[in-house]
N, C-alpha and C positions, 0 to 999 in steps of 0.2 A: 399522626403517622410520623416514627421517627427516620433520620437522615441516614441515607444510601451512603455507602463506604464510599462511593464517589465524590461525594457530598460535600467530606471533607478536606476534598483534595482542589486547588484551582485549574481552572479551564486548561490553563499551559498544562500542567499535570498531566489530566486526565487524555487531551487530546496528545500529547506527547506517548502515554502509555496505550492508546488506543493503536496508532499509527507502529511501534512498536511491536505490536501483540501480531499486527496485520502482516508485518515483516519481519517476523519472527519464527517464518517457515522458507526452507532452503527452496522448496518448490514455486512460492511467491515470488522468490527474487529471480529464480530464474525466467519466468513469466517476464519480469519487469525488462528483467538484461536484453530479451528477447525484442518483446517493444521496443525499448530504446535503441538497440543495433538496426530495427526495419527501418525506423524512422517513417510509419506507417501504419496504417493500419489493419491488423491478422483477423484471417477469419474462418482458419481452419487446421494452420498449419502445426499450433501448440502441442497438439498431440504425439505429433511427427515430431518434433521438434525436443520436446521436454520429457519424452520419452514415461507417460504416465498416462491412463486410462482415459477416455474422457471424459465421467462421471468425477473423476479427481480432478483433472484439470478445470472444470465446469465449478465445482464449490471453490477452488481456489480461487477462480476470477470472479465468483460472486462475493467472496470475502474482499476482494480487493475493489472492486467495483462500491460495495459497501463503504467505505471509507471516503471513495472517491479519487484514489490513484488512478485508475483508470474509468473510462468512459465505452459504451457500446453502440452501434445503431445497429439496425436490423436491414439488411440487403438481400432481397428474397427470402431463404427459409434459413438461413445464416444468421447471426450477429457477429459483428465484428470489431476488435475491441483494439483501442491505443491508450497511451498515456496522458492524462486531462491533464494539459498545460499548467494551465491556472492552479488547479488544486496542489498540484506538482513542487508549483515556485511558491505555494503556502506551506505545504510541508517543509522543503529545505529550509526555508527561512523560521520554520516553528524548531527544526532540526538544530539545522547553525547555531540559533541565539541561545538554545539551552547548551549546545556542545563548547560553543565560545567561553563558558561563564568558566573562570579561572578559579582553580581550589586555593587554597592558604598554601603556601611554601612551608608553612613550620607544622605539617601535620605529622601528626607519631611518625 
């Protein structure tokens, strides 16, 4: 079996462009602005909030949950979802050290 286009890319890569791909929708970030302003955790009010459906809001937080930007528990017939710390301060620092890397001064 030959190698996934992935394949030939390294880990920083790929997780670089995963994480990218995931906030690469205006509707994700505003999710996240959202979280981050509660400083808490929502469990209904996205909707109201971010002004979209909430079978769109629902795939949104599943792409984002998928990654692992955010986290859910389940509180009665609710889920309720915030920002997973940890994965969080792994992203910006997978972020930073690629945004840090300094290009050549003498390019065309």
């Amino acid at each position: 079996m030959g190698l996934t286009k992935s394949d030939i890319f390294t880990k920083e890569q790929n997780q670089i462009a995963t994480i990218a791909k995931v906030l690469g929708h205006p509707a994700r970030i505003a999710i996240l602005d959202f979280l981050i302003k509660l400083q808490s955790c929502v469990c209904g009010d996205l909707v109201k909030e971010i002004g979209l459906a909430q079978p769109t809001i629902s795939q949104h937080l599943k792409e984002l949950k998928k990654v692992g930007i955010i986290k859910g528990k389940i509180e009665g017939t609710s889920v309720c979802y915030c920002i997973d710390e940890e994965n969080w301060n792994e992203i910006k620092y997978t972020l930073n050290h690629f945004l840090n890397k300094n290009p050549t001064e003498n390019c065309c």
